[in-house]
Wavefront OBJ file of the C-alpha trace (Angstrom):
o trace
v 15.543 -13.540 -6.092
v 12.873 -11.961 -4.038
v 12.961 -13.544 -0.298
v 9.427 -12.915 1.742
v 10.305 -12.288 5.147
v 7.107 -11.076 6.052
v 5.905 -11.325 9.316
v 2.543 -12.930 9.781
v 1.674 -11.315 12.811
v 2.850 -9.510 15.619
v 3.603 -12.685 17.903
v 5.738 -13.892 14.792
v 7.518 -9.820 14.695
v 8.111 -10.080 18.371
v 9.952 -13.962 17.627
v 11.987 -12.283 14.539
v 13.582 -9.699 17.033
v 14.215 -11.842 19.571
v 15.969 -13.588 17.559
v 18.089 -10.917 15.777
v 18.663 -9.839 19.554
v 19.999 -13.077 20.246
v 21.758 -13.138 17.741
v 23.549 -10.169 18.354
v 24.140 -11.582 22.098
v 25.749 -15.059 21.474
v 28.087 -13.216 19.060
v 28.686 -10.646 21.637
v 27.935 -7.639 19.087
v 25.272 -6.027 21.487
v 26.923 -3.134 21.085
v 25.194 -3.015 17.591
v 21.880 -3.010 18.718
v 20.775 0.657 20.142
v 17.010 -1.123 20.604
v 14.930 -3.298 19.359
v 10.193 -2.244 19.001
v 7.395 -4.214 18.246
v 5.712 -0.662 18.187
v 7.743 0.321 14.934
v 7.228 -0.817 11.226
v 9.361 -3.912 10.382
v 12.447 -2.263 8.547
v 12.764 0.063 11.553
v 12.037 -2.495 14.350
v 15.854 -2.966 15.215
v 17.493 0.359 15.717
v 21.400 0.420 15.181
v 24.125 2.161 17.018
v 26.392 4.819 14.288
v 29.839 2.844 14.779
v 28.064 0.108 13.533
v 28.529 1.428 10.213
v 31.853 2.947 8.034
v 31.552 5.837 6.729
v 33.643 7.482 4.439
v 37.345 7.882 5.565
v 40.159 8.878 3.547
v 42.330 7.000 6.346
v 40.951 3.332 6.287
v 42.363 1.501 3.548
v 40.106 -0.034 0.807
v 41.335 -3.607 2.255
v 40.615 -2.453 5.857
v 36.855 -1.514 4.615
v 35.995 -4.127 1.891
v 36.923 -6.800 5.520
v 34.871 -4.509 8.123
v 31.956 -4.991 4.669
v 32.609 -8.433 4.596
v 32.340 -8.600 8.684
v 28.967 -6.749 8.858
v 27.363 -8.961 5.970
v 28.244 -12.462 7.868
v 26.629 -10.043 10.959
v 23.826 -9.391 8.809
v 23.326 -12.643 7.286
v 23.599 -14.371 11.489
v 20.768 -11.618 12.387
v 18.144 -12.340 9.224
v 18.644 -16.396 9.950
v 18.218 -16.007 13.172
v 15.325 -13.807 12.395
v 14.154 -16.877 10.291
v 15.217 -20.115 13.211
v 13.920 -18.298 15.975
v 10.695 -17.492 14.090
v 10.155 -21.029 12.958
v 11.730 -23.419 15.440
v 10.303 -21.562 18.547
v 7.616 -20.469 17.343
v 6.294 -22.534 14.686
v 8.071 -25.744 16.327
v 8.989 -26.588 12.604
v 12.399 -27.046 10.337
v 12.792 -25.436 7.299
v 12.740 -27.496 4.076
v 15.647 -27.512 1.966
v 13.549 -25.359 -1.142
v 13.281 -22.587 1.675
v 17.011 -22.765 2.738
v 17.620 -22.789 -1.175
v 16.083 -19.480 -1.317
v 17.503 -18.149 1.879
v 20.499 -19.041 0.260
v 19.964 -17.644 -3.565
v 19.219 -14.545 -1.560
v 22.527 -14.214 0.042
v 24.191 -14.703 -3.352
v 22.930 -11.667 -4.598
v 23.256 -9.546 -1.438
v 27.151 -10.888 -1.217
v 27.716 -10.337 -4.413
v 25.905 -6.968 -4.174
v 27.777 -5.396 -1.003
v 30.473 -7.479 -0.875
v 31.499 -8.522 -4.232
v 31.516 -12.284 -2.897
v 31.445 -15.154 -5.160
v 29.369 -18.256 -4.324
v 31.743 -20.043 -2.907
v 32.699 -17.256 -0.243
v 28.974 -16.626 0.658
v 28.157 -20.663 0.719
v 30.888 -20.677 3.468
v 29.703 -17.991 5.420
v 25.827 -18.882 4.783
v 26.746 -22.612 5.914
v 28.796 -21.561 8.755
v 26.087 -19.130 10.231
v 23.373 -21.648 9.387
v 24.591 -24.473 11.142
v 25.689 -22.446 13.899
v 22.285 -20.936 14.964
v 20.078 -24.074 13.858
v 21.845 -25.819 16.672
v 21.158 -23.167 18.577
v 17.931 -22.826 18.220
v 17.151 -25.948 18.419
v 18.427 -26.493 21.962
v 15.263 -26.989 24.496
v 17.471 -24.105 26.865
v 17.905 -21.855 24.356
v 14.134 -22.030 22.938
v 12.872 -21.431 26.610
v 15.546 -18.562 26.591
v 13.730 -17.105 23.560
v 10.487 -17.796 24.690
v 10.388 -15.625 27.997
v 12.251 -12.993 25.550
v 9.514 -12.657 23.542
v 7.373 -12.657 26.574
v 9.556 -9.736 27.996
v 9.421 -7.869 24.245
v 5.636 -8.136 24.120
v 5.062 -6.448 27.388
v 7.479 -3.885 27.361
v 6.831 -2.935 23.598
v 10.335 -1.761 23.223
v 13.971 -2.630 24.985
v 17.122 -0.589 24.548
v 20.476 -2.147 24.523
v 20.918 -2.323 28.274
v 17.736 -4.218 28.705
v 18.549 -7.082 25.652
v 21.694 -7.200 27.643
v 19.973 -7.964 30.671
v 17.387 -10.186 29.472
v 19.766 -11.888 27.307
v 22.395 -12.973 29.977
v 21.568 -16.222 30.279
v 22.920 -17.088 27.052
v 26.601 -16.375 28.107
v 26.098 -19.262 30.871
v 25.207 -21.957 27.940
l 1 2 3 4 5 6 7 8 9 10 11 12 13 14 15 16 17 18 19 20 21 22 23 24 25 26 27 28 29 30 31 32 33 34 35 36 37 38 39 40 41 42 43 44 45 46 47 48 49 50 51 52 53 54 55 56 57 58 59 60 61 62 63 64 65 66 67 68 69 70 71 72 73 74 75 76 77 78 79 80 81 82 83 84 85 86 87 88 89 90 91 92 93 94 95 96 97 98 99 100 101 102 103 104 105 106 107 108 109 110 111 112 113 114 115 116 117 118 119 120 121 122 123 124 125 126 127 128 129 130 131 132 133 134 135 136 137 138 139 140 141 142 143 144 145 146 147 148 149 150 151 152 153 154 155 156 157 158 159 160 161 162 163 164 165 166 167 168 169 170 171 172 173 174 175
């Protein structure tokens, strides 16, 4: 299933990386994030650190790398929704319909079972854990004006670097 996650503009960009910084933030994985640019094309907007991914090592065992896999998908999967809930709860002000969240969902399916191996039932617990998680979040009033004078921050400095997410982000810990 093909999932558009086109942005519509560059107000809508700067709202998807704010909330894939967040994201990063509340699960304290800012570490990840090397920096984030509204400057750059959208598959290179969010720059990653290198031990954020395995490479190949004779000395971690399969079991060790198929749960670090398993680790960075739910990672993944908590940085594209909250992408998608910062984008259209802030922003937008709306909820998304259940026929959207179905395809959210179909297209976790695939990637689980793609990078993973994950049947449906493992990615609907993951995918319903994560979801629930950051649609309270970003649906709390704090939280939205947290995101708001993010984006403000993003749009005038064009691009932050790990330190300054950090530092514009710290609020969040005190929620």
């Amino acid at each position: 299933m093909k999932l558009n996650l086109k942005y519509k503009n560059e107000q809508d960009k700067c709202y998807g990386l704010t909330g894939v910084a967040m994201s990063a933030v509340i699960w304290d994985m800012e570490s990840m994030i090397y920096s984030i640019s509204l400057d750059s094309d959208a598959f290179n907007s969010v720059r990653y650190t290198p031990q954020t991914f395995i490479g190949g090592n004779a000395l971690i065992s399969p079991r060790n790398v198929l749960e670090h896999n398993i680790e960075k998908f739910r990672l993944t999967m908590g940085m594209i929704l909250a992408n998608i809930l910062c984008r259209t709860y802030v922003l937008d002000g709306k909820f998304i319909n259940h026929k959207t969240k179905q395809q959210i969902f179909d297209f976790f399916i695939e990637e689980g079972r793609e990078c993973c191996d994950l049947d449906k039932d493992e990615v609907s617990a993951l995918f319903n854990k994560n979801y629930d998680y950051l649609q309270r979040i970003f649906s709390h009033p704090q939280v939205q004006t947290i995101a708001n004078d993010f984006a403000q921050h993003l749009t005038e400095n064009r691009t932050l670097t790990q330190s300054q997410i950090i530092t514009a982000l710290q609020s969040l810990n005190s929620l």
